[in-house]
N, C-alpha and C positions, 0 to 999 in steps of 0.2 A: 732717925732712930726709931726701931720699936715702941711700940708700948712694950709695957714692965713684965706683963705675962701672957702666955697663950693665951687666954679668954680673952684680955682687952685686945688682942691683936685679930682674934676672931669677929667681935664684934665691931672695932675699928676702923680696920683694915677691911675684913671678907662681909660684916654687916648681918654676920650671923648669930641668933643669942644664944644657942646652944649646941654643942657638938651633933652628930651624928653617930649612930652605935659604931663602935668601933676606934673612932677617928681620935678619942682622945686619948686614949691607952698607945694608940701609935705614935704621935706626936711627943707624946711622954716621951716614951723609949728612946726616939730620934733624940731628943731633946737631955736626955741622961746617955747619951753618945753609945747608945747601944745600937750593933747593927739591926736591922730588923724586917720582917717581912707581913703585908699586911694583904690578906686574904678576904678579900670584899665582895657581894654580888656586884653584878654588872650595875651602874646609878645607883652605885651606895656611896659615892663619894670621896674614893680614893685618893684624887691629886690632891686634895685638901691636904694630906696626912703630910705631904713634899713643900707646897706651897707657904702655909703657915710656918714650919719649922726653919725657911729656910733664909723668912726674914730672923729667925732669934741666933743662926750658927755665923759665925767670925766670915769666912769665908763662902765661896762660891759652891753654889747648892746644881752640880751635874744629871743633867736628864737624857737618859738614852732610851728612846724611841721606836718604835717600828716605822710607822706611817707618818707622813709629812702634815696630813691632815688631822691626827691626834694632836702634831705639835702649835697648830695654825690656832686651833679649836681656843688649847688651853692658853697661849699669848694673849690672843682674845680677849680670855677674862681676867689673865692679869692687868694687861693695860688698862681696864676699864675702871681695875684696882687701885691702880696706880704703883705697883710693882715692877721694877726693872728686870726686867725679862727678856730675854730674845734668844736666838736660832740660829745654827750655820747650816745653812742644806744648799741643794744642788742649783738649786734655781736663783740664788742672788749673785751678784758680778764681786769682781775683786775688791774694788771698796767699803760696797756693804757688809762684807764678810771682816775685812780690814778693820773698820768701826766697830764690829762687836767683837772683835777681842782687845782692844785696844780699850772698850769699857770694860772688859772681863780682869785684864790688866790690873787696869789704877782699880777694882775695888766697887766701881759703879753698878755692877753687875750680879746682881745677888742669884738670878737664876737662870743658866745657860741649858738651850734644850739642841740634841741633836742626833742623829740616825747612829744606829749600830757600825754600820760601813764606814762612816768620818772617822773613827778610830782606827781605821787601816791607812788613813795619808800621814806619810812622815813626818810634813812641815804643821798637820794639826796636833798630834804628839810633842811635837818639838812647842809648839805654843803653850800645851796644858803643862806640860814641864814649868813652865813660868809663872806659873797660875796657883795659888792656894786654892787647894778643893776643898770644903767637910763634909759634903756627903755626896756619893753618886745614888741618882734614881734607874732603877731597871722600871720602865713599864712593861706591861704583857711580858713579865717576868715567866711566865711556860715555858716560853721562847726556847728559856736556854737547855731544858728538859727533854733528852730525849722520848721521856713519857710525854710528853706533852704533846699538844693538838695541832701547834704551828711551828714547830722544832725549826728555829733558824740558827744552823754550823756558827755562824761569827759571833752569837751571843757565846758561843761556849768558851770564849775567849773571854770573857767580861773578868772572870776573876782574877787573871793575868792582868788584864789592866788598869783594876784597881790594886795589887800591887806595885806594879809599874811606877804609880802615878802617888803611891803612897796614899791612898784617900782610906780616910782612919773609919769610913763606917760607908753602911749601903741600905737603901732603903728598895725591896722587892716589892712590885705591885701584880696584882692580877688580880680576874675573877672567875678563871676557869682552872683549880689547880685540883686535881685531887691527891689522896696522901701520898702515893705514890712522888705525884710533883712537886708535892712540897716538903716530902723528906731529901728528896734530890737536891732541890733547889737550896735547903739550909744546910747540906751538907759542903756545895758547891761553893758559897761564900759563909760556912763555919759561926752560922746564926743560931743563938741557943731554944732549944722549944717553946721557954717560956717567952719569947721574944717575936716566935709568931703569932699574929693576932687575927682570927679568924671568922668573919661577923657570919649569922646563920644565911642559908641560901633561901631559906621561904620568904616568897612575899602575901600578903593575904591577899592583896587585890586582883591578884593573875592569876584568870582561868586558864585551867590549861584544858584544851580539848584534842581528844584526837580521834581523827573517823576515817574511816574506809577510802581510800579513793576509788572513785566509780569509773566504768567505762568513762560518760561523760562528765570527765574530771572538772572541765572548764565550764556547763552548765552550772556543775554542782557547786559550785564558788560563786559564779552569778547569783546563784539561790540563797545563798549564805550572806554574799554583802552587799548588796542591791538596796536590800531594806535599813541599812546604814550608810546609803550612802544619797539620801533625799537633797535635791539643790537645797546649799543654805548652809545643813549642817549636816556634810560629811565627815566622816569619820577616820581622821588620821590613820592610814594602815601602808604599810613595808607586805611587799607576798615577796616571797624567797622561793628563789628556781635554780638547778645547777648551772643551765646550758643559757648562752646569751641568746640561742635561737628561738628559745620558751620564749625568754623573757619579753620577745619583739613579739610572738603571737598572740603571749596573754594579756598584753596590752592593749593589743590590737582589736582583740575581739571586748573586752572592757569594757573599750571608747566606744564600740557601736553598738555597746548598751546604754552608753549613758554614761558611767562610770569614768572619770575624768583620771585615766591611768596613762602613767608614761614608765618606757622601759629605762633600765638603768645597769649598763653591763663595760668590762672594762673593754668592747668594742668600739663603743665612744668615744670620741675626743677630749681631751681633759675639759676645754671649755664649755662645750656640752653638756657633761655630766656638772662640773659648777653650778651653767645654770640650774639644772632638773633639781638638783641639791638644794640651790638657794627658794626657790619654789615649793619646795617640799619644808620646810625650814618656818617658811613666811606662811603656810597655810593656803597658798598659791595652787599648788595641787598636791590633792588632801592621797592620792593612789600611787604608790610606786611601785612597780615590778621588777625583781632585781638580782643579781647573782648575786654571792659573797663580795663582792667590791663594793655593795655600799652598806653603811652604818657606823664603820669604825668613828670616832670622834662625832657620832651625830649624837647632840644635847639636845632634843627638842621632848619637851616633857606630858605633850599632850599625846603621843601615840597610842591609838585605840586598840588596834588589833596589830597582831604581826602574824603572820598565816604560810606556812610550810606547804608552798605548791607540793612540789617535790621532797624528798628526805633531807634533811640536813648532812654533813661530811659528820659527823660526831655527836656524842651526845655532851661535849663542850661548847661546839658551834652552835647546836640547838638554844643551849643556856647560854649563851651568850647575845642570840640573835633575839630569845623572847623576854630577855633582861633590858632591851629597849623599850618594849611593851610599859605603860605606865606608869612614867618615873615622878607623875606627879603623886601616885597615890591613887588615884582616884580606879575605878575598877576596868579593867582593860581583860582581852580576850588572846588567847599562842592557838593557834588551830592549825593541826598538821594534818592534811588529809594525804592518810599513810599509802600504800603501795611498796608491794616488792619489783615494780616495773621500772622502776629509778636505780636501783641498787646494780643492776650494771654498769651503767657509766660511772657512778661513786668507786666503785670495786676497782674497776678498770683503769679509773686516773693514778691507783694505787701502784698496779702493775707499770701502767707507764714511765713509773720512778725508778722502777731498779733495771739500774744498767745492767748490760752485756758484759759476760763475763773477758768474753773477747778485749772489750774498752777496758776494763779495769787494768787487764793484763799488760796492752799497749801504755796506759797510763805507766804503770811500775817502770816499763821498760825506759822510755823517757826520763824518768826520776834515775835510772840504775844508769846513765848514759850521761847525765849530768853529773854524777858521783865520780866520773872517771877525771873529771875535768882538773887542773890542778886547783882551781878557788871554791870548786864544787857548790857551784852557784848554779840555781836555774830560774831563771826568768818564763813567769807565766804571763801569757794573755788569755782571759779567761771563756772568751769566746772562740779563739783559736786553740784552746786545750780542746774545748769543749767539742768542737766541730772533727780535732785530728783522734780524739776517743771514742766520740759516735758517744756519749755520755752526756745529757741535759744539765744543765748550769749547776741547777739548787742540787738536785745528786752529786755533781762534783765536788759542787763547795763541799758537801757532808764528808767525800770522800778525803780530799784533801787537809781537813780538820782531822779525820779520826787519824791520816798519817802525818801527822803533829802528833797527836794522841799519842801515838807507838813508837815518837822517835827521831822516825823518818827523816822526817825535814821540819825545820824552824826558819818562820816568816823574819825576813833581817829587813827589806826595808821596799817602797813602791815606788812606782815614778811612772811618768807620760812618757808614751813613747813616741807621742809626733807632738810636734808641737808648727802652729802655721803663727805669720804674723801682717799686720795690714800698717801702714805708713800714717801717721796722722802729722806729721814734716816734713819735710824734704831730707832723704837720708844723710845729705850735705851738710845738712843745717845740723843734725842730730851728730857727726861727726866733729862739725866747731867747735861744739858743746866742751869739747873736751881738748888735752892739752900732751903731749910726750906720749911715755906709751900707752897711757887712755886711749889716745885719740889713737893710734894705730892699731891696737884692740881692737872699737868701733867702728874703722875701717874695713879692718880686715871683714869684721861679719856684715856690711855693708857689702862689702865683696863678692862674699861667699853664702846670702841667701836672696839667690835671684828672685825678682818677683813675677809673676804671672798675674798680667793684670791689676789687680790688688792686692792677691796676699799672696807670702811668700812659704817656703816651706822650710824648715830648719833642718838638716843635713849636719848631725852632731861629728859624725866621722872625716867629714870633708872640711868642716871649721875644724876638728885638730891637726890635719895633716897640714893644712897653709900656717897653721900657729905653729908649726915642728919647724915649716921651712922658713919662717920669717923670726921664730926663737921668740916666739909671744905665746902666753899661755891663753890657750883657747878650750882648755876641757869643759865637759859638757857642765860641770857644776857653775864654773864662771860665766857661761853663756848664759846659762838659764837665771840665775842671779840678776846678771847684765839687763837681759831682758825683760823681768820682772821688776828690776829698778826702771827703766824705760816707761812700761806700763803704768807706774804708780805714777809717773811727772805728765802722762798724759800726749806722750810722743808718738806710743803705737799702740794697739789693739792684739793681747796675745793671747791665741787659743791653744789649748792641750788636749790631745785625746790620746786614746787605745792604754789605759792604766793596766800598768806591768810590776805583776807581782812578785819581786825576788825571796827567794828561799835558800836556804842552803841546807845539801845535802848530809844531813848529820849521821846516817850509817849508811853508807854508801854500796854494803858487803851481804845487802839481804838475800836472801831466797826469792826472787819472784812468784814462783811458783804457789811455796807457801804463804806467802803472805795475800795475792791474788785470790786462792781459795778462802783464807779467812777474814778478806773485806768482802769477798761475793756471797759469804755463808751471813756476813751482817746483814746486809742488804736484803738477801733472803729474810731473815729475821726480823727484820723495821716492814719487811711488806707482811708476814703474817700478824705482827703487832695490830697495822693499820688495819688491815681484815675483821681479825676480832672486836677491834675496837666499832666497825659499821655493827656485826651483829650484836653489841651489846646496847647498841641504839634501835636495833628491831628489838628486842627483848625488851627495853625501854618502854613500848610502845605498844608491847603485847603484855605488857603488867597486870596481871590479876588484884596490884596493891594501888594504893592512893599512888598516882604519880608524882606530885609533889613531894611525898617522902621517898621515894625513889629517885626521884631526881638530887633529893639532900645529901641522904647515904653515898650516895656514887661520892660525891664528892666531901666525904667524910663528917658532914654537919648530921649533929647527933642531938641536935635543937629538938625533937618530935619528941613532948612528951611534956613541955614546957610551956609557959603562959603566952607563947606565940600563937597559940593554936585559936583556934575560933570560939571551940566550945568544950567546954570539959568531957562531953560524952566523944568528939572526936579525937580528943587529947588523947583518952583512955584504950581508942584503937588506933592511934596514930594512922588521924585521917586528917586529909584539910576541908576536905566538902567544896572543892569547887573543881572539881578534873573529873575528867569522862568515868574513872572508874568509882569515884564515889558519890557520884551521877547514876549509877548502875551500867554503864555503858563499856566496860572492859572490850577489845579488841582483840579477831584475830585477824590478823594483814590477809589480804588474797597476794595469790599468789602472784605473779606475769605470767601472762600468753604464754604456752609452750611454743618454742622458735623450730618450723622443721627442721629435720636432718640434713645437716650437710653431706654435698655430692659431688662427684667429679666435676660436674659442669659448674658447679658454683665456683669451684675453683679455677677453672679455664677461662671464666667469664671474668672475677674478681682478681685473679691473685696472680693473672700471666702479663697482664701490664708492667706490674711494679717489676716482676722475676727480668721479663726481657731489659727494661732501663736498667736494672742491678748488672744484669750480666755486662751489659754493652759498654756501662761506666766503668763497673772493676773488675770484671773478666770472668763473674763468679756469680751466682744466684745467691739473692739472700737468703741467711737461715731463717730459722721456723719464726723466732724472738721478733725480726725486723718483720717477718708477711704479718704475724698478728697484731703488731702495733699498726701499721697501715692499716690494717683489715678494720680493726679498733677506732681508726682514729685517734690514734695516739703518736703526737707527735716523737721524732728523732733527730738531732742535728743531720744526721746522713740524708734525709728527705728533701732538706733544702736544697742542695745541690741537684742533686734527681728530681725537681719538681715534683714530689709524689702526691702531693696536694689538688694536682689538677689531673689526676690518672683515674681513670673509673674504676674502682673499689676501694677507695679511698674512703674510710668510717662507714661503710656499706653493710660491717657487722658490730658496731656502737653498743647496741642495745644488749648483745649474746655475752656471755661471759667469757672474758677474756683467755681463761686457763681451756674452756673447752676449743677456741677459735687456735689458741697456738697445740693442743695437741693433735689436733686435725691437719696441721701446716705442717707439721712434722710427720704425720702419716703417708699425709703426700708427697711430700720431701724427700720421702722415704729416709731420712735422718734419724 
């Protein structure tokens, strides 16, 4: 049992003697069964707000996730608490998963954490159905916002599933929301304003600097942390870069200064990146160079610097990424050495999201074809939607959400569509087992899934036609049952893949046409979003004001003016006194190199590779969309097949901007 109140369970339990700003106004809330959402900087302390509350609620306290390494982190330090905690994700086998809901169950289990996507399998739906919830946790709660910075389609189902699931309250975290996200977000699960709790974004200790980047970008970094980084006592610092190919050069030239730097991009092998991680962690190596793939769930409180090779994708990801920067307190340094010579590839990964009108259109067509059917059922796989649309995955999902959204179609239920199996008995012996028509059951699929070498393949259509003709029921729910009772005794090894998503057609009778045009005009719409959204982070950074208050404003912290500030005379001009501009040092960006003009030959040279493979696969030359995503480097499921990867002009114009590269293709094109 608890102690009696928040505070002794705080100090008890967590070992803390006093809250954190914010932390106990939300705990309240939770705790007076109101829903509620808690708006925190980044190392302000969020899980606390879920953690504490969720030893004091009757019931099983739900956490839904982004990353697996958010949820590793915070297990972590519950166990170390001694709080019954655990996780279902991808990476444990059927027992360990077995065992945590079987403690979720009886009552043992006060705090279960798990990915957004686990609430798309049946048989775990069918479990939480079993399960008393009192509160679900959304983290990186933006998620579900289309204003938001990491908009993931399946969060926008959350509210459906706390419905669903009957769960009487919700607890929303983040630290990158602005009002925009967080009026979305409280309207989306019906949270009252007084009920969001918003702690201010200023911290005093984080400088924020930001300077010019120079020709010699990579010198001028040398010059900058060389003298922080003396043997003995270097200085914890993250450099943030788009491109995985940075992040192997700037490392590289680092280490033959001296600088004990390693790269860290999702090019690397998970075990890789672990260690680099556990290293960087233990003070092991004090340098990391890195895309967006590392930081999520990193707790380490001593970070000195964090330093923006390159532009950040946002001026969320920025606050987010220099919210690592000195979470002890003590005074730490965000140094973004700016340039507009990055802002093509940032721009361009934009472009590379919105599909072809073309795919959208085939998309419909598919959905209108399964409408005909009499159950008006269609069954997805989502890498083969993905591949026969020419439409990249994370766009599909979106697309296929917003046609939910309109209607369209409703998600009825998922399932594996291979399944293999491997013998740990003699199939004889597994047959004994059993007695009447059991045992002829067991037969029969003894029968009917040959094995090759060791494992066997499951043929759901072929085990029902021998169960027709032998008047034994063999449908695929009893097989799979069968089989999964097998697995649990320890008989055989069963694996599942290619997860198939059924829907059913719920207006079967649309317009193609029209509706094609007004999911392609979204699309349109979420890419000038994200556009605007890059230059409001050059503006950001071309601030004539304290950047610090600028950076609060954005995201509606109206703190400036209040006893946060340093000094009454900066109060007075809502300034913080440690950022380049009230330094005296305001920035204007240089520009990028202007890129010659493109010419015939550039296009003979770059762009007659891919056109001849296109024609000779589909009988047809690509249009303008598919040469500039090549030309870009911007991947397409259609490239897969056409090896375009390995074609010469293949990302050959990366750097140029996207929109003048595809109207040049269409000049040519003569399209």
């Amino acid at each position: 049992m608890p102690p009696s109140s928040p505070q002794q369970t705080l100090k008890e339990v967590f070992g803390f003697d006093d809250f954190r700003g914010g932390q106990q106004a939300v705990v309240s809330r939770v705790l007076e069964r109101h829903s509620t959402a808690a708006i925190f900087a980044t190392g302000a302390g969020k899980s606390l707000c879920y953690q504490l509350p969720a030893l004091h609620l009757p019931h099983l306290t739900l956490v839904v996730s982004p990353l697996l390494a958010l949820m590793q982190d915070q297990l972590a330090f519950l166990a170390r608490h001694g709080v019954a905690a655990a996780s279902i994700d991808s990476t444990q086998d059927r027992d360990a998963t077995r065992e945590v809901m079987e403690r979720a169950k009886s009552g043992e289990l006060k705090i279960l954490m798990i990915s957004v996507e686990r609430l798309k399998n049946e048989r775990f739906r069918h479990f939480l159905r079993q399960v008393h919830i009192s509160l679900m946790v959304v983290d990186e709660a933006h998620c579900l916002s289309e204003w938001g910075h990491n908009f993931r389609p399946d969060y926008l189902k959350l509210p459906d599933y706390q419905r669903d699931f009957a769960i009487p309250q919700v607890l929303l975290l983040t630290a990158t929301a602005t009002p925009a996200v967080i009026a979305d977000m409280g309207e989306k699960f019906a949270i009252a304003p007084e009920n969001v709790i918003t702690t201010g974004f200023y911290r005093s200790n984080l400088e924020l600097l930001v300077s010019p980047a120079m020709e010699g970008r990579q010198q001028q970094l040398i010059n900058w942390l060389k003298p922080q980084m003396q043997p003995g006592s270097e200085a914890p610092t993250i450099i943030y870069v788009t491109l995985q190919q940075t992040a192997e050069r700037v490392a590289k030239v680092l280490a033959a200064q001296g600088i004990a730097a390693q790269a860290y991009h999702a090019g690397l092998d998970s075990q890789r990146r672990d260690e680099i991680q556990r290293q960087f962690m233990s003070g092991e190596s004090p340098c990391i160079v890195a895309t967006i793939a590392f930081g999520m769930g990193i707790d380490k409180g001593d970070i000195r610097n964090v330093v923006h090779y390159d532009l950040p994708k946002s001026i969320e990801n920025y606050s987010q990424e220099i919210g690592r920067a000195g979470r002890d307190g003590l005074p730490s340094t965000c140094l973004t050495l700016a340039g507009r010579d990055g802002l093509r590839v940032l721009e361009n990964f934009v472009y590379g999201d919105t599909p072809e009108y073309a795919g959208i259109y085939r998309l419909l067509e598919e959905i209108a074809a399964a409408g005909q059917a009499p159950d008006r059922q269609w069954e997805v796989l989502l890498n083969t939607l993905s591949r026969d649309t020419n439409i990249r995955p994370l766009p599909l999902k979106t697309l296929l959400v917003r046609l939910e959204m309109h209607g369209i179609i409703a998600p009825r239920f998922a399932f594996l569509a291979e399944y293999r199996l491997r013998y740990h008995i003699e199939p004889s012996e597994l047959v004994s087992r059993f007695e009447g028509e059991r045992a002829a059951f067991v037969r029969l699929l003894v029968d009917n899934i040959p094995i090759a070498r060791t494992w066997g393949t499951v043929d759901f259509d072929r085990l029902h036609q021998a169960g027709q003709a032998q008047q034994i029921d063999a449908s695929r729910a009893r097989v799979i049952t069968a089989l999964e009772y097998f697995q649990d005794k320890g008989w055989l090894t069963l694996e599942g893949k290619r997860m198939t998503d059924v829907y059913e057609i719920c207006q079967p009778n649309f317009t193609i046409e029209a509706l094609a045009s007004q999911l392609f005009e979204d699309c349109l719409n979420r890419e000038r979003i994200e556009i605007e959204r890059l230059q409001a982070m050059l503006a950001l950074f071309e601030s004539g004001s304290c950047l610090t208050r600028r950076l609060a404003m954005h995201f509606g912290d109206s703190t400036f003016g209040d006893s946060t500030f340093d000094t009454p005379s900066n109060t007075e001009q809502g300034r913080c006194g440690h950022c380049s501009v009230c330094y005296g040092h305001p920035i204007k960006l240089p520009d990028a190199l202007p890129e010659p003009p493109l010419t015939t030959a550039d296009f003979q040279r770059y762009a007659t590779p891919l056109i001849e493979r296109h024609t000779e696969q589909f009988g047809q030359p690509p249009n303008a969309q598919r040469l500039a995503h090549f030309l870009c480097g911007l991947t397409m499921p259609v490239f897969t097949p056409l090896k375009a990867r390995s074609l010469n002009g293949f990302a050959v114009f990366e750097q140029r901007a996207y929109p003048e590269v595809r109207e040049w293709a269409e000049a040519m094109l003569g399209q």
